[in-house]
Residue, then its C-alpha position, 0 to 999 in steps of 0.5 A: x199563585x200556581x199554575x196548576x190552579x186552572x179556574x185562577x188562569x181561566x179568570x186571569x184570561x177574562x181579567x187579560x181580556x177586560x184589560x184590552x177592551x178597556x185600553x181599547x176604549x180609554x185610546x179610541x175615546x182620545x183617537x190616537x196614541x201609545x196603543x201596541x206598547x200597551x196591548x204588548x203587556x197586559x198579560x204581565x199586568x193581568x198576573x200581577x194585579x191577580x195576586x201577584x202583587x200585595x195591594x190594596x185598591x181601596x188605601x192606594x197609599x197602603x205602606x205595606x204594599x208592592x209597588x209597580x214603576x211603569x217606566x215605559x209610561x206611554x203604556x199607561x192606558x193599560x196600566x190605568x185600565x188594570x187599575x180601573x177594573x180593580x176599583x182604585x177609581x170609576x171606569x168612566x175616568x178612561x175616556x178622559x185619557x189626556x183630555x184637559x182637567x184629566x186624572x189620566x195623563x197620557x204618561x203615569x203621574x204618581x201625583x194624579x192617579x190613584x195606583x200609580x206608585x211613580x211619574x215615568x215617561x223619561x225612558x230610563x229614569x223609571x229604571x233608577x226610581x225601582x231601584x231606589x224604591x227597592x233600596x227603600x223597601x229592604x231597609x224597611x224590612x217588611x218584605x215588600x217588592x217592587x216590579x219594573x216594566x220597561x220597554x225594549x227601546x227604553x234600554x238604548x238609553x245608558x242610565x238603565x245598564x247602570x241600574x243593571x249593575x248596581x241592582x245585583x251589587x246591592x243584592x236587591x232580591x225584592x226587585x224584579x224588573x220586566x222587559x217588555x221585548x215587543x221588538x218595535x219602537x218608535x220608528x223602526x225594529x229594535x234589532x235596525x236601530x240599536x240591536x240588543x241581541x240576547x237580553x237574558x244573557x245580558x242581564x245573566x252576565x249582569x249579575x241577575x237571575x232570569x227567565x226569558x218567557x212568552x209574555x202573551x202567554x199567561x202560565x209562562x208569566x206565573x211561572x216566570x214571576x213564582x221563580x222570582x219570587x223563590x229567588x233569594x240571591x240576586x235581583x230577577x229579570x223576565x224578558x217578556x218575549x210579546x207582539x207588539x199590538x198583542x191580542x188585538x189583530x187590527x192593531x198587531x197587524x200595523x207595521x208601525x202601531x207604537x202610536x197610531x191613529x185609532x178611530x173610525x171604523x179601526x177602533x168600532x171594529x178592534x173593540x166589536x172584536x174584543x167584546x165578543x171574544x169576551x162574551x166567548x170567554x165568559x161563557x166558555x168559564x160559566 
């Protein structure tokens, strides 16, 4: 995929905008949740099921395809949106998001939704499961890929460094890992309670290669993820610089949005705002 093919990122930016809306509806059908963790990386997810990844939504099972380990799994309403959109199961399903019964847990749960390569929600964990399937993959030798997302929080927790040096150690070229660097948690500002300073310079002294990107940015994200795919020596990190709350100015403008209350005249007036900016899109790309 190239930056320089204009109709494919004017599509993306419509997929992008779908995806929101979307995640807006499968959170306002439950009224509260993980809603800025989610809005912060649908760019990412917008690029990656664009083409980015090889996947087949009707053989979600397919053994041959790259697989996604979404270790930030309370961002799971955009994952199952993205997932929604591109037919692996009925849109209707996002208004069942954690109701009992649900296919749609409020962390991912690879034994419940189709699309879901691996259960997450233990921050951290999603790190060693990547790089297990990663492991899996190259012995495979059919050049498949995995792609990790992880939150900025998530890397307080120590099992995710020990993942940063094994991964280059074993020369794992099909991982690429995403940092979703929204800058917020749970309860406070990343840099307040645990400050992680320069990431790309972290994961470079690691032994990675890297890129540090405007993650709202979908060109820079392309691009980001064609270098990791060029990239044939060490594993690759994008630290994906976003908003947490990202293309949704209600939710982005909540000083504390890692999961809110969203109902009410919040969500009737997040999701007007999000079907006209895509009617304005869609016409704009007519």
């Amino acid at each position: 995929m190239s930056v320089s093919d204009l109709p494919t990122l004017r599509e993306m930016t419509c997929f992008a905008a779908r995806i929101r809306l979307e995640t807006l509806k499968c959170v306002g059908a439950r009224g509260f949740g993980h809603l800025g963790g989610a809005l912060s990386i649908v760019e990412t997810l917008a690029v990656l099921y664009s083409g980015v990844m090889r996947i087949d939504p009707h053989n979600p099972q397919w053994p041959d395809r790259d697989k996604l380990v979404m270790s930030k799994g309370h961002a799971g309403p955009a994952l199952y949106a993205t997932l929604a959109l591109k037919g692996y199961f009925p849109l209707d399903w996002l208004s069942t998001l954690n109701q009992p019964g649900t296919r749609l847990p409020s962390h991912c749960d690879r034994k419940l939704t189709p699309g879901i390569d691996m259960t997450t929600g233990s921050l951290g964990q999603g790190v060693s499961t990547a790089i297990g399937l990663a492991l899996a993959q190259r012995m495979d030798g059919k050049g498949r890929r995995t792609y990790l997302i992880t939150g900025d929080g998530e890397l307080n927790e120590g099992q995710t460094w020990e993942g940063a040096l094994f991964a280059p150690q074993h020369k794992l070229t099909n991982l690429t890992w995403l940092v979703d660097y929204n800058h917020k948690q749970l309860d406070g500002e990343t840099q307040d309670i645990l400050d992680l300073g320069d990431l790309e310079a972290k994961f470079a002294a690691f032994g990675w290669a890297t890129a540090s990107v405007n993650g709202n940015d979908l060109a820079a994200v392309v691009r980001a993820l064609e270098a990791a795919r060029r990239e044939t020596a060490k594993p690759f990190c994008i630290v994906l610089n976003t908003v947490k709350g990202a293309g949704v100015p209600l939710v982005a403008a909540i000083d504390l949005n890692h999961h809110i209350v969203f109902d009410g005249d919040l969500r009737a007036k997040a999701i007007a705002a999000m079907e006209q900016e895509i009617t304005a899109l869609e016409g704009a790309t007519a």
